[in-house]
C-alpha positions in Angstrom: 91.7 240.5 -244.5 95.5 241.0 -245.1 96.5 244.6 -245.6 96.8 243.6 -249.5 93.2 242.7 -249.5 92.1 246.3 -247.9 94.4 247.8 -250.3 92.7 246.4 -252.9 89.1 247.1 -251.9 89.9 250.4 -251.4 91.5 251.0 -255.0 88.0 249.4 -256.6 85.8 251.5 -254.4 87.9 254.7 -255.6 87.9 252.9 -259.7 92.0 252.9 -259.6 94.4 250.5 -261.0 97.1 249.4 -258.6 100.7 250.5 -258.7 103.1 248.4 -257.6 106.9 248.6 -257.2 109.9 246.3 -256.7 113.1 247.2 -254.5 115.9 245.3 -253.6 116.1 245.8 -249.8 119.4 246.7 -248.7 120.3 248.3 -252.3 122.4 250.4 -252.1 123.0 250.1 -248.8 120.5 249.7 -245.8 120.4 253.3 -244.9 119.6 254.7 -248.5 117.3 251.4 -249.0 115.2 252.2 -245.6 114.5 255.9 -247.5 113.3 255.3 -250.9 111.3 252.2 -249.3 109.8 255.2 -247.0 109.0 257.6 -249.7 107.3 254.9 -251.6 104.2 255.7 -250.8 104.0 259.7 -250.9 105.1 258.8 -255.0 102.2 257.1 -255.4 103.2 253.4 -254.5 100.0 250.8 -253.7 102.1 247.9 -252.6 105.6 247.5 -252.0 107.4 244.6 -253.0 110.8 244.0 -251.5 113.6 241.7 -252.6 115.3 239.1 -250.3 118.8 239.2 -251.7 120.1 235.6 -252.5 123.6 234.6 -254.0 121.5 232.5 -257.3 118.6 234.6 -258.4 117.7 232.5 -261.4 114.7 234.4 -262.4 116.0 238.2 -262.7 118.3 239.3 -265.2 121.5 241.6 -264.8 120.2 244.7 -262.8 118.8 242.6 -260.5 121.3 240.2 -260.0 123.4 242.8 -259.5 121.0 245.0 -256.7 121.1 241.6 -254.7 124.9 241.3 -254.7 125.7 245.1 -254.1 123.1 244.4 -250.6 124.8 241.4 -250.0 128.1 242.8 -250.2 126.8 245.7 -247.8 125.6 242.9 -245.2 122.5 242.5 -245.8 120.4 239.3 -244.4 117.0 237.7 -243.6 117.1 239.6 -240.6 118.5 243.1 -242.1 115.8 242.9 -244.6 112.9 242.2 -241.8 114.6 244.9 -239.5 114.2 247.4 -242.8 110.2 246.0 -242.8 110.0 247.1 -239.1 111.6 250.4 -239.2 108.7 251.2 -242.5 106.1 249.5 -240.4 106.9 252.4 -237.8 105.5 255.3 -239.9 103.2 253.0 -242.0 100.7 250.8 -240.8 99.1 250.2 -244.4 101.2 250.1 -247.3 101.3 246.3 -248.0 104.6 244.8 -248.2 105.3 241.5 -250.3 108.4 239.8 -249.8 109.9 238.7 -253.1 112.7 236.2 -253.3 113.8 232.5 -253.0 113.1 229.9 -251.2 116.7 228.8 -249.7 117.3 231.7 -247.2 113.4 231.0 -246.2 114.1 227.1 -245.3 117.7 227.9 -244.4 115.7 229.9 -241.6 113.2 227.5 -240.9 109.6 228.1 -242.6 108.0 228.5 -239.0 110.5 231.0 -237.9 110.5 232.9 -241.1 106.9 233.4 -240.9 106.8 234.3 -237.6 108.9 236.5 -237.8 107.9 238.0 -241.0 104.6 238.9 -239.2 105.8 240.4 -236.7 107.7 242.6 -239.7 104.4 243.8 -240.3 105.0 241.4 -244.1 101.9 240.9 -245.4 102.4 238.2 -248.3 105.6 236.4 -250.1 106.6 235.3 -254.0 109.0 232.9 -253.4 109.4 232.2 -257.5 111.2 228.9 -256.9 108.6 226.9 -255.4 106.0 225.3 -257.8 102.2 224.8 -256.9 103.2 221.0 -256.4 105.3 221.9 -253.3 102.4 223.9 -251.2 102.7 222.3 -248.3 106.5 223.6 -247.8 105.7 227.1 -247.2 102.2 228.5 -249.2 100.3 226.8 -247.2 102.1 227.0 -244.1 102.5 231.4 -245.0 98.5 231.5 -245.2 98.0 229.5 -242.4 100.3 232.5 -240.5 98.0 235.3 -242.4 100.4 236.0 -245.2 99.6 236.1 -248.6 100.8 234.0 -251.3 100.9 235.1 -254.8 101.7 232.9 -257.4 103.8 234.0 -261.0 101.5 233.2 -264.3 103.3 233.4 -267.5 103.1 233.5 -271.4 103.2 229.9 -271.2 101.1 229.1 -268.4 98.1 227.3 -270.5 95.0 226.2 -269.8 95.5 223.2 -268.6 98.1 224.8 -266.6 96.6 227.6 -264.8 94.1 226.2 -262.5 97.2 224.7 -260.8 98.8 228.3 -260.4 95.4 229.7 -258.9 94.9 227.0 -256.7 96.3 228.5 -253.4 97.0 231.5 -254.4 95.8 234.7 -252.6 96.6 238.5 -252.3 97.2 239.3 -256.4 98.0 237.3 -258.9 101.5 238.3 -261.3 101.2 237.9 -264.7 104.8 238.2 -266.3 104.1 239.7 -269.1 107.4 238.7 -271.3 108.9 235.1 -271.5 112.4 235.3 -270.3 114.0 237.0 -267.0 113.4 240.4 -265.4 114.5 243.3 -267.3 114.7 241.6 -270.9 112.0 242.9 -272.9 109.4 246.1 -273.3 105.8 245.1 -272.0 103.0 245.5 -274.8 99.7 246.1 -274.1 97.9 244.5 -277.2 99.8 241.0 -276.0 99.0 241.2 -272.3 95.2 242.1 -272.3 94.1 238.9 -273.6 96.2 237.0 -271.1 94.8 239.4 -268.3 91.5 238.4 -269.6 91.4 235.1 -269.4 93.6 234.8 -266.2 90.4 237.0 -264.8 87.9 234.5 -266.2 89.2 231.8 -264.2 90.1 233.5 -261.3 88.4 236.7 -258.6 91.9 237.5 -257.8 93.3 241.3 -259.1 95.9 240.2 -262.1 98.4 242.5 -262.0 101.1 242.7 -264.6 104.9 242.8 -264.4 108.6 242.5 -266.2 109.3 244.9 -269.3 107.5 248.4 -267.7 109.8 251.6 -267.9 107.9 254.3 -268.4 105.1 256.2 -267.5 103.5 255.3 -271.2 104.1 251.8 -270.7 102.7 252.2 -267.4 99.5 253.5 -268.3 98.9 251.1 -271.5 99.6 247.6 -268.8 97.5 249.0 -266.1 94.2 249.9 -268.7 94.1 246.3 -269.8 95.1 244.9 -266.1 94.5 245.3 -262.3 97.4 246.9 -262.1 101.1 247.3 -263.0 104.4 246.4 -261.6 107.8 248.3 -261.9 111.1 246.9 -260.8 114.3 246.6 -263.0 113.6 250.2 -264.3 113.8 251.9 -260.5 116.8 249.5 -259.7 118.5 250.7 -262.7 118.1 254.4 -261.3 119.3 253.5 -257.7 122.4 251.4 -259.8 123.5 254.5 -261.7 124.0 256.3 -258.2 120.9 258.2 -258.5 119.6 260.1 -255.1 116.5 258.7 -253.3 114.5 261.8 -254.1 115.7 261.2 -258.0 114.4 258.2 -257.5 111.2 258.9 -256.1 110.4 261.3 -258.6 110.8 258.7 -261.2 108.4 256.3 -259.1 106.2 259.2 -258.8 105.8 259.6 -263.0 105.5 255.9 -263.6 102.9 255.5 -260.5 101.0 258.7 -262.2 100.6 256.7 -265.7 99.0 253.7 -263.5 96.6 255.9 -261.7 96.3 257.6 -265.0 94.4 254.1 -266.3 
């Protein structure tokens, strides 16, 4: 059992949704990154997911893109990012961290050394969002094999005949992206994800939790109620871009992570 597994378990013993949150490591530099990744969890965070800055993000739209080449500018690597995990690790043994990125710096690395070493980090799974189903055997299957793991992305347009493909493999959570289109483009509505959630859950055991479009506490609240959970990113990388302090942050984490719980 992977810490994501535990954390999971223990939210459905206690009848909570899952509030999850999405940092670009090394944004806006490592120092600043290392503290709002450590107060995470005292705001209310489940699960941390932390962005592997790359030069081509494809999927994430303008805040993103951006976070990644402020911490790329500041130095940031493979290795900075897993140094950040370790320092975490070192007060927390059981907030699970998810790697989010793409899958060049990953093979750039070497899969076997990248997982490896993201173990040791104390990384408990990946979304690498650039690697289909049909490509398993370069790195999901290799990252489960190591005890990471895997979650897959299902979208708006992942059908029917589609989805069994996405579930097969995938472990941890699954992401529902709950807008066509790139991260940050649209507001999430509740009324369009819950039958989505639904029959994602009828095909698979796997918590469905819901991302893209979430900005406030409201929004928050309505994803969570018809989902396992909710995922905010663009929004809290949008505070840290406007030169906001970590504990400004944190306090907006803390209201968004209240409407989740709130569910």
């Amino acid at each position: 059992m992977t810490r994501i597994d535990a954390k999971f378990a223990q939210l459905n013993a206690a009848g909570k949704k899952a509030f999850v949150t999405y940092v670009m490591a090394g944004d806006p530099n490592y120092d600043t990154s290392l503290e709002v990744v450590r107060g995470l969890p005292a705001a209310g965070v489940d699960i941390i997911e932390l962005g592997l800055p790359f030069t081509d993000p494809m999927a994430d739209g303008p805040t993103i893109q951006l976070a990644g080449q402020r911490a790329l500018a500041r130095g940031m690597t493979v290795d900075r990012t897993l140094e950040l995990a370790t320092e975490f690790r070192k007060n927390d043994d059981t907030t699970p961290i998810v790697l989010m990125g793409y899958y060049n710096p990953i093979y750039n690395r070497g899969v076997d050394k990248f997982l490896a070493d993201a173990k040791a980090a104390g990384i408990d799974g990946l979304i690498v969002v650039d690697l289909p189903p049909e490509e398993d055997d370069e790195l999901c299957i290799p990252a489960q094999k190591a005890g990471l793991n895997f979650i897959r992305l299902a979208t708006p347009t992942t059908d029917d005949k589609r989805l069994p493909k996405v579930l097969t493999n995938t472990s941890g959570f699954v992401y529902y992206v709950s807008i066509t289109g790139i991260t940050g483009a649209a507001a999430a509505e509740a009324t369009d994800v819950g039958p989505e959630v639904a029959r994602i859950k009828a095909a698979t055991d796997l918590p469905v939790i819901v991302g893209f479009g979430i900005r406030t506490p409201e929004t928050s609240q309505a994803i969570a109620s018809v989902a396992d959970g909710a995922v905010v990113g663009s929004a809290i990388v949008a505070k840290i871009a406007d030169g906001e302090s970590p504990a400004q942050v944190l306090e907006f984490v803390k209201s968004l992570a209240d409407g989740a719980h709130a569910a």
